[in-house]
Structure formats: structure tokens, C-alpha cells
Backbone as a ProteinNet text record, in pm:
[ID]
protein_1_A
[PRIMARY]
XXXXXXXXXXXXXXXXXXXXXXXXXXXXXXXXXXXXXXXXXXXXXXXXXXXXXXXXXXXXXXXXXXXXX
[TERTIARY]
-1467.6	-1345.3	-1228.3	-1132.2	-991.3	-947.2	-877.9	-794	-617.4	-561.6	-451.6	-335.2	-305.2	-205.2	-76.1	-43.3	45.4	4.1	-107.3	-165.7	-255.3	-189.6	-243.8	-341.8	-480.1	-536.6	-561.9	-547.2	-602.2	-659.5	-764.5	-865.1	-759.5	-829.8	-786.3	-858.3	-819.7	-899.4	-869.4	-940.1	-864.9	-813.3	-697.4	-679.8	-522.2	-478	-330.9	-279.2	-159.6	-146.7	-30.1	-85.3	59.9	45.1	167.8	195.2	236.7	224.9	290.5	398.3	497.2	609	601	586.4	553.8	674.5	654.5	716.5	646.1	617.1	551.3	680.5	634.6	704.5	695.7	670.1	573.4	472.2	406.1	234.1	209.6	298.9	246.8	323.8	244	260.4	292.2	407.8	420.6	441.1	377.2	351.3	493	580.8	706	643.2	620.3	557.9	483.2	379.2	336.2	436.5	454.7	495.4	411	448.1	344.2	383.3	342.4	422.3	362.6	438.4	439.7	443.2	322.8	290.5	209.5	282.9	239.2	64.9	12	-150.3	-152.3	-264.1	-304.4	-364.6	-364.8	-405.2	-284.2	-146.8	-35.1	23.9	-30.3	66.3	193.5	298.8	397.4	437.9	484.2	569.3	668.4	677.3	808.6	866.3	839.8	902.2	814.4	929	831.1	897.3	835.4	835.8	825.5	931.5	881.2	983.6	928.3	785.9	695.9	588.3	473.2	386.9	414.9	397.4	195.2	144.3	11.3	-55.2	-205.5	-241.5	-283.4	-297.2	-274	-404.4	-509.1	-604.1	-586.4	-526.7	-528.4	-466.5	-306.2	-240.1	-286.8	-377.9	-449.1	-528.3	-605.2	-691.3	-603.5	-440.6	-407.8	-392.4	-319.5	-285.4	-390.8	-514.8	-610.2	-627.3	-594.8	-651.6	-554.6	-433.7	-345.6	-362.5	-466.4	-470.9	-511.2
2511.2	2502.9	2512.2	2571.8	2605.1	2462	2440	2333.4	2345.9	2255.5	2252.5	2198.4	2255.6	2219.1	2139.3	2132.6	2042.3	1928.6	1855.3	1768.7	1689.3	1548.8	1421.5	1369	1314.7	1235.5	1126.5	1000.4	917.1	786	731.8	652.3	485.9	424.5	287.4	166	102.6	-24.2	-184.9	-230	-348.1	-424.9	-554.3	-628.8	-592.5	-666.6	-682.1	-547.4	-534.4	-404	-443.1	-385.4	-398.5	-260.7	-268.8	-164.7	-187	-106.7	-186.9	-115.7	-197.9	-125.5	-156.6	0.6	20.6	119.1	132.2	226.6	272.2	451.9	501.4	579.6	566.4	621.4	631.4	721.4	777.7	755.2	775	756	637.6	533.3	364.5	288.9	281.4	217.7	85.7	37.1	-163.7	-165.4	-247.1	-311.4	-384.5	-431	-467.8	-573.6	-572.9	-638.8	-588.6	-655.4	-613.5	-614.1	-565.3	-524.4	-546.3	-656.4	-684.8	-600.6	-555.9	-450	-477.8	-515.7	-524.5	-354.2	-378.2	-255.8	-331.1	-202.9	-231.5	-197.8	-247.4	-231.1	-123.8	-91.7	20.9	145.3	278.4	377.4	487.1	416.1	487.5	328.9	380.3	214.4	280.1	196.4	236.4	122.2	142.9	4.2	34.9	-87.1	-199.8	-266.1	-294.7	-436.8	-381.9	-438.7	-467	-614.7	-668.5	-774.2	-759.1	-820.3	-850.9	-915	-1018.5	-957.8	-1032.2	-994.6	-1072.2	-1208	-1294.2	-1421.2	-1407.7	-1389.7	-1358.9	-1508.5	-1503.4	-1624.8	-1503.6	-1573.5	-1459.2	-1401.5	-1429.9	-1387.9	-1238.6	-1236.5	-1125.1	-1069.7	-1088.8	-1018.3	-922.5	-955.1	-887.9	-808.2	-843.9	-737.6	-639.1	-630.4	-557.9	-437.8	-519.5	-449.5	-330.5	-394.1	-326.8	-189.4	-217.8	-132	47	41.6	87.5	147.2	112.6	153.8	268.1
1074.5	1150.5	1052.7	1120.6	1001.5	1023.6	907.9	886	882.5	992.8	1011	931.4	875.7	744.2	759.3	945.6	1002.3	1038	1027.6	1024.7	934.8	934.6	824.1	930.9	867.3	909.1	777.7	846.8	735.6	809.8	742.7	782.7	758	896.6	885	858.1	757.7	659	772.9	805.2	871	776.5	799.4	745.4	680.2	608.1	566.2	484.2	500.3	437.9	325.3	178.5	63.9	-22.7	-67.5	-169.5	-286.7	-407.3	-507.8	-583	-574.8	-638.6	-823.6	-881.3	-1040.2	-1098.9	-1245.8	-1283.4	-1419.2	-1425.8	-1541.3	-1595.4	-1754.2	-1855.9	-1991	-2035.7	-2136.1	-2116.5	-2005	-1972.7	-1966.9	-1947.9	-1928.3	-1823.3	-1723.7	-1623.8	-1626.9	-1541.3	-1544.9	-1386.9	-1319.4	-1185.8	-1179.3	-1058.8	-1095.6	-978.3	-842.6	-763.9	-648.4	-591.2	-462.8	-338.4	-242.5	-90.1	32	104.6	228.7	326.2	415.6	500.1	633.2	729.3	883.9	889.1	1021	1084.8	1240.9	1329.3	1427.5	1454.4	1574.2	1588.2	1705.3	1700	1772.5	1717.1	1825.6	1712.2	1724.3	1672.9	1631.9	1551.4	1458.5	1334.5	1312.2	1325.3	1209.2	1155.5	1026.8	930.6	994.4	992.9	1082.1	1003.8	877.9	751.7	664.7	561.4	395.9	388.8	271.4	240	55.4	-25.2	-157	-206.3	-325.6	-341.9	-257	-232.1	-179.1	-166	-145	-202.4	-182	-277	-304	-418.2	-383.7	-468.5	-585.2	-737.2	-862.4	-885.6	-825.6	-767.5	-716.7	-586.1	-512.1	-510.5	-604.6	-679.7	-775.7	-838.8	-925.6	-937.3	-725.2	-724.5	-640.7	-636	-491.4	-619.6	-743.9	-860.2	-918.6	-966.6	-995.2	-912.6	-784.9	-709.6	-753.7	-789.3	-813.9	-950	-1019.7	-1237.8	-1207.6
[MASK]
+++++++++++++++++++++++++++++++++++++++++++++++++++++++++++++++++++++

């Protein structure tokens, strides 16, 4: 089947949604903080809010971080 080049599909993870705000330069990345982000439910999400920084335990800060290297 051809693929439609006007169309995104992307798969949905349950559970809380963050982002992380970074900055690279000269090839070295620094994490500045995570972003919690309100989004509505259903099967049309949209962000509605951010939040930061994120009040996270340093734990799961670390793994939202990791996820991002």
C-alpha cells in the first residue's frame, strides 16, 4: 500500500506524559529540566498545559532523562 505523506501516525504509551527541555553545543548535550504536559484523553489527545519544571522524585527524573541520551 502507498504511503501518505500527509499523514502522522504515532502510537500511544499509557500513563503520564513529559518532555525534556535540553540544549546541545559542540556535540554535548545538558538536560535543563523535565515538562509534565496535560493532554486531553481519548483517541484525539491534544496538549492542553505544560508544566516546569516537573516536580519528579530524582529517581524518575533520571529515568525520564535517560530516556532522551
Amino acid at each position: 500500500m502507498p504511503t501518505d505523506v500527509r499523514v502522522l501516525i504515532q502510537g500511544c504509551a499509557p500513563g503520564a506524559e513529559y518532555s525534556v527541555e535540553s540544549f546541545t553545543q559542540d556535540g554535548s548535550t545538558a538536560h535543563l529540566c523535565a515538562t509534565a504536559k496535560a493532554v486531553t484523553q481519548g483517541t484525539h489527545r491534544v496538549e492542553i498545559g505544560h508544566s516546569l519544571p516537573a516536580v519528579l522524585p530524582p529517581a524518575v527524573e533520571r529515568a525520564v532523562f535517560a530516556e532522551v541520551d
